[in-house]
C-alpha positions as CSV (number, residue, x, y, z in Angstrom):
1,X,0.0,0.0,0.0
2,X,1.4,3.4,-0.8
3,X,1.2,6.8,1.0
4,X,-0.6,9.8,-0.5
5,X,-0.4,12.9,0.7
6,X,-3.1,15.6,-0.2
7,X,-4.7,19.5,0.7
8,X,-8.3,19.8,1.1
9,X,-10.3,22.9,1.4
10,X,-11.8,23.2,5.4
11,X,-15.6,22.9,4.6
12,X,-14.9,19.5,1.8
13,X,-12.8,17.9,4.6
14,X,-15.5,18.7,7.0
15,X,-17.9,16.8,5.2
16,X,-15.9,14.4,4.5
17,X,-15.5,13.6,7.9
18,X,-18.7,13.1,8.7
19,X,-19.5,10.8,6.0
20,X,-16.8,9.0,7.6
21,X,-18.1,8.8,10.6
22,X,-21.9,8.2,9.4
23,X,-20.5,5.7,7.3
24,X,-17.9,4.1,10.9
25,X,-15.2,4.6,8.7
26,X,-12.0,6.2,8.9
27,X,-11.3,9.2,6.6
28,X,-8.7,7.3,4.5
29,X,-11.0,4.1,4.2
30,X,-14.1,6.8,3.0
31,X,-12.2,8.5,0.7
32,X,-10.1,5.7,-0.9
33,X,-13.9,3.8,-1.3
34,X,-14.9,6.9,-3.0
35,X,-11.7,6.8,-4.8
36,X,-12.3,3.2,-6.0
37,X,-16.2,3.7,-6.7
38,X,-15.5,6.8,-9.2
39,X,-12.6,5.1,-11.3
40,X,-14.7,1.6,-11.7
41,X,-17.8,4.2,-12.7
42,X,-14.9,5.9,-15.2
43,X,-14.4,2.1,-16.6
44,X,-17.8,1.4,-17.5
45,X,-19.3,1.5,-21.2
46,X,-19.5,5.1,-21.7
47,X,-22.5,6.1,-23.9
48,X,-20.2,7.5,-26.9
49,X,-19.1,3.9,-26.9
50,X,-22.4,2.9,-28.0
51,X,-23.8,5.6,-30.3
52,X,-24.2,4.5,-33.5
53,X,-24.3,0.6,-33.2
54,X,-27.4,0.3,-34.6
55,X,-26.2,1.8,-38.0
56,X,-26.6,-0.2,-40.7
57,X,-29.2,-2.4,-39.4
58,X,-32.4,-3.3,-41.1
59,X,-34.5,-1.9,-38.3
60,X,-36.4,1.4,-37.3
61,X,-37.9,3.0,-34.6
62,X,-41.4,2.4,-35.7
63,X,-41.1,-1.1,-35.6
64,X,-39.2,-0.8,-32.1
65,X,-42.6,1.4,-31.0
66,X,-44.2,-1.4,-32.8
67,X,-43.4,-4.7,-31.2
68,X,-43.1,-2.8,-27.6
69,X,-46.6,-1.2,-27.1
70,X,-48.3,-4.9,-28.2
């Protein structure tokens, strides 16, 4: 495990404290969870990965409208 050292502004440490402690954790276990949550969001399908994959399909949005409200 490696050591990180870092400057916070008084009122974010504040509240970062006391989701800490709301959450009975310490603040270096609260903020590396929040650090791990927000880089496996960041790795997730992104939605401009997806645009698009429906191009040269034979299908259209009326028969999407279609089949769904049957």
């Amino acid at each position: 495990m490696q050591k990180a050292e870092l400057y916070l502004e008084d009122d974010l440490y504040i509240q970062l404290q006391q989701k800490a402690k709301q959450a009975k954790l310490t603040l270096s276990e609260y903020i590396e969870n929040l650090l791990k949550t927000t880089i496996k969001k960041d790795e997730k399908i992104s939605f401009k990965e997806i645009v698009g994959i429906w191009n040269n399909k034979d299908i259209n949005i009326e028969d999407i409208r279609n089949k769904a409200w049957k």
